[in-house]
C-alpha positions in Angstrom: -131.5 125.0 149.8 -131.3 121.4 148.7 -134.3 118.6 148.2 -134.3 116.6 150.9 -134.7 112.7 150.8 -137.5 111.7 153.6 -138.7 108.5 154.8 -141.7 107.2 157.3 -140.0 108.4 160.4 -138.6 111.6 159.2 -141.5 112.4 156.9 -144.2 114.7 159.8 -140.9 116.7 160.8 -139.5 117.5 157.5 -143.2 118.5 156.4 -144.3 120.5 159.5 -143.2 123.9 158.7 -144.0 126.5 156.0 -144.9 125.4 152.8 -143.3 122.6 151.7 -143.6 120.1 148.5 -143.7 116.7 148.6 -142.8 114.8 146.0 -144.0 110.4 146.4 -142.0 109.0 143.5 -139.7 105.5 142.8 -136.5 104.9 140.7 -138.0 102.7 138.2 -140.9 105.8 137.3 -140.2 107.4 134.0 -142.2 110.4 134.5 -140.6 111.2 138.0 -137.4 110.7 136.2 -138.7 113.7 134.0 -140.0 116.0 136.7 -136.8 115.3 138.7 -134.9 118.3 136.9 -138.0 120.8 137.1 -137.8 120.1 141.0 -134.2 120.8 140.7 -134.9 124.0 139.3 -137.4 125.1 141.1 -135.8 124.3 144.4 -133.2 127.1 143.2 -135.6 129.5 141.9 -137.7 128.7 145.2 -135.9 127.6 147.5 -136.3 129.9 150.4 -139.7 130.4 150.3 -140.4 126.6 149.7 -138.8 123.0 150.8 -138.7 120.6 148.4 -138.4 117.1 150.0 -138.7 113.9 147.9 -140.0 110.3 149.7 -139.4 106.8 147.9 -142.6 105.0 148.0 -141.2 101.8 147.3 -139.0 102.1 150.4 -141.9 104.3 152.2 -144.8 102.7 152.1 -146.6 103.9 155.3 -146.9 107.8 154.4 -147.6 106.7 151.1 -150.8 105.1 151.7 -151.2 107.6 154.4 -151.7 109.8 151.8 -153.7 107.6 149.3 -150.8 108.0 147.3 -152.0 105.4 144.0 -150.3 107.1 141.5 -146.5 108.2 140.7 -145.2 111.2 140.7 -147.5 112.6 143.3 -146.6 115.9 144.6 -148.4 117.4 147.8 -147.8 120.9 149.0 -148.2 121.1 152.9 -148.4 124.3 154.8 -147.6 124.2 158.7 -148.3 120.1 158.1 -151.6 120.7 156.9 -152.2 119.1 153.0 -153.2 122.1 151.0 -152.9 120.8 147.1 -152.2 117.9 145.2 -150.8 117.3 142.1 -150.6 113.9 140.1 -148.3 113.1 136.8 -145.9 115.1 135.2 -146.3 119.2 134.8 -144.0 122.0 133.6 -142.1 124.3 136.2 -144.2 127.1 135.3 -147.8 125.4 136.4 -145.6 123.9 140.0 -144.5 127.2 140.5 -148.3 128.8 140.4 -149.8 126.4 142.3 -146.7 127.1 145.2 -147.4 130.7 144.9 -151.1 130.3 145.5 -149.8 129.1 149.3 -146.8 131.3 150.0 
């Protein structure tokens, strides 16, 4: 698979099946910078069991604050569209991948 690049309108769709990651991040963040290649990687480790779609919240502002997103990167997992974990900051692959197992 490959991450997918959301936005407001395509944002419900893209997160309405399965369990998918979400990750609410900008250009100008330094830690999303870093967690960028982990996502990478796990998207090819995991990426038929999970979608991995990222959403600019600079450009996105309305599922952002949907979300109470106040803090970048933010990653929510969704399962069948429903918000089922949250994580906030930078972690390792290993810790992204247990919390994704714990919802497969």
């Amino acid at each position: 698979m490959a991450i997918t690049n959301v936005t407001d309108q395509t944002f419900a769709e893209q997160t309405g099946n399965g369990v998918v990651l979400a990750d609410f991040w900008a250009p100008w963040c330094g830690p999303c910078k870093m967690i960028a290649p982990v996502l990478e990687e796990l998207d090819g480790d995991m990426g038929y069991q999970v979608k991995i779609v990222k959403l600019d919240v600079d450009e996105n502002q309305e599922t952002a604050s949907k979300f109470g997103v106040m803090s970048i990167p933010t990653l929510l997992v969704f399962k069948d569209g429903e918000v089922v974990d949250q994580i906030v900051g930078f972690q390792p692959k290993e810790a992204l991948a247990e919390t994704l197992n714990k919802h497969l």
